[in-house]
C-alpha positions in Angstrom: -51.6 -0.6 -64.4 -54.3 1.4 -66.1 -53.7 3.3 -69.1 -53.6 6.9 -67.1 -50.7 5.5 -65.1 -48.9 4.0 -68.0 -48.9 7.3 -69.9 -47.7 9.5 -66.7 -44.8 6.7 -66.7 -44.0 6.9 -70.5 -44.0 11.0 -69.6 -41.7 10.4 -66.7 -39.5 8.3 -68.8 -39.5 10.7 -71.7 -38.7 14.0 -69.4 -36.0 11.9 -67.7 -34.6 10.7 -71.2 -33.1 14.4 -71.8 -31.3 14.4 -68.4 -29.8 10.5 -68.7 -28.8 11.8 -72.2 -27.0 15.0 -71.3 -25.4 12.8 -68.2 -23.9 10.3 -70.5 -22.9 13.0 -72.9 -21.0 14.9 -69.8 -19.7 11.6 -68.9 -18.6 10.6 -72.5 -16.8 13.8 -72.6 -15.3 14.0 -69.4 -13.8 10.5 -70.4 -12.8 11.8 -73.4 -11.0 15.0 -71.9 -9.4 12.9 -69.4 -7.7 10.8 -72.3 -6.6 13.6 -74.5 -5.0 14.8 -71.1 -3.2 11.8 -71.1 -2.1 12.3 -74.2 -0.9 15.6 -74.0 1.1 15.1 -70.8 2.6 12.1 -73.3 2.9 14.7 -76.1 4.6 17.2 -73.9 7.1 14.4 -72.3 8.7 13.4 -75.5 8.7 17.4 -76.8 10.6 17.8 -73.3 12.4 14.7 -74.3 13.2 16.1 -78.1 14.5 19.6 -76.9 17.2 17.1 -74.6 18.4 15.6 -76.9 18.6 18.5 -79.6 20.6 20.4 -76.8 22.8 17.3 -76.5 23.1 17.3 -80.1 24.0 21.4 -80.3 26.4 20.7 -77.4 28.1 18.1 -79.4 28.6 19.8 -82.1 29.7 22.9 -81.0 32.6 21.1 -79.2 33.4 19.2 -82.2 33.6 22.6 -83.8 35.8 24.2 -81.6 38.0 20.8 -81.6 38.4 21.1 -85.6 39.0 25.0 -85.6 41.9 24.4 -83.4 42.9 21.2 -85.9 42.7 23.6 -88.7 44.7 26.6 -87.2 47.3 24.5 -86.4 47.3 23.1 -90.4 47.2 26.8 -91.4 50.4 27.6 -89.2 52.1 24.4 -90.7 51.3 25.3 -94.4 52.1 28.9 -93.7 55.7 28.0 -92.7 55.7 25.1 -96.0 54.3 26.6 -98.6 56.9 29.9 -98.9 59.7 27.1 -98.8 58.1 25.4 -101.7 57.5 28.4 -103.3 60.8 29.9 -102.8 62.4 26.6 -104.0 60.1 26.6 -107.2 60.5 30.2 -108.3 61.2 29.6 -111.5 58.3 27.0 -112.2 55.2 28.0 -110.5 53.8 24.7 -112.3 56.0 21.9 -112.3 56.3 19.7 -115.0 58.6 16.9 -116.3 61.2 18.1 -118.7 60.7 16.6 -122.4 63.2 15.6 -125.3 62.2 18.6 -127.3 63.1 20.9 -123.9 66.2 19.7 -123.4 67.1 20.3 -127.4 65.8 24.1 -126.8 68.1 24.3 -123.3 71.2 23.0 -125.2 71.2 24.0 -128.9 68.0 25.7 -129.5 66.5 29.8 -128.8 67.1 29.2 -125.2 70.7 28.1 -125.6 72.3 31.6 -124.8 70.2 32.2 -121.7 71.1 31.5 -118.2 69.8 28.4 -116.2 67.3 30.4 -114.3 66.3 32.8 -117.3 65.9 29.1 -119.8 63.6 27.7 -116.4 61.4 30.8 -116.5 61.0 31.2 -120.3 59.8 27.3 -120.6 58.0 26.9 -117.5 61.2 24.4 -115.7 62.9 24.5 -112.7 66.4 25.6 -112.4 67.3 22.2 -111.4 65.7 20.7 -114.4 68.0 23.0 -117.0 71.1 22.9 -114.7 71.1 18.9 -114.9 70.0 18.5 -118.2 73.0 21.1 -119.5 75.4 20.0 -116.9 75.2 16.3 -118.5 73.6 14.8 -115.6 70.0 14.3 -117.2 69.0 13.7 -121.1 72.2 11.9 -122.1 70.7 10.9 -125.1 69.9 14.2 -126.2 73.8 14.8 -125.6 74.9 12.3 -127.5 72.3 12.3 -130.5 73.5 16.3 -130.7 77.2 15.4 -130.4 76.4 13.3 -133.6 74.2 15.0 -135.6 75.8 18.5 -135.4 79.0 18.8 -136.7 81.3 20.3 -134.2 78.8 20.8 -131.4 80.7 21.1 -127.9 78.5 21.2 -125.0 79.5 24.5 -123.7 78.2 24.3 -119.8 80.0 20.6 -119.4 82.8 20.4 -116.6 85.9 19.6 -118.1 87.1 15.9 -118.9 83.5 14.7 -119.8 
């Protein structure tokens, strides 16, 4: 090979470098758009796959919704038949408390001792039951007797006869 022919080769080879170039540039990217293809149709399966199971999950809860709605309407009607019998009960204490020494001192010989049971109950924040027991000799026994002793001539003017 002479030196003319080598050169119209290395000319050849250059003019044809371009084309093999842009080829395995078209080729690179074809690859390379045929994988993020792939990928997409992956990407778009487990969207797919995300919007089931977020529509399962809205179904779910929707029904367990519904399911304690109904739970809690059926509380409401039971507390709205309770809650006027406790309250009716209670009138007279819209707080309940336990009845102390000093109360039952105030019910039988103290500023409450000429009110009625249910009048005492109100004023000190009792029930009626509390007063009506503790002045009827049932409760505070103690208080009964350390009054009967102390106070000269106190009678227990509420007690039933023969105690």
């Amino acid at each position: 090979m002479n030196m003319k022919e080598l050169e119209a080769k290395v000319l050849a080879m250059e003019q044809a470098l371009p084309d093999q170039i842009k080829s395995a540039v078209r080729e690179a990217i074809g690859a390379m758009r045929g994988a993020l293809v792939a990928d997409l149709d992956g990407v778009k399966i487990t969207i797919e796959g995300l919007n089931t199971s977020i529509q399962d999950l809205r179904a779910m809860f929707e029904e367990h919704r519904a399911s304690s709605d109904a739970r809690l309407a059926e509380h409401g009607e039971v507390l709205a038949e309770i809650v006027p019998k406790v309250e009716a009960r209670n009138k007279s204490a819209p707080e309940i408390r336990n009845m102390t020494d000093a109360d039952a001192r105030r019910v039988m010989d103290g500023d409450l001792r000429g009110e009625s049971h249910r009048d005492a109950a109100e004023k000190i924040g009792l029930t009626y039951a509390q007063v009506y027991s503790c002045r009827l000799e049932y409760t505070f026994k103690h208080v009964h007797k350390t009054l009967r002793d102390e106070v000269e001539g106190w009678k227990n003017p509420w007690a039933k006869k023969g105690r």
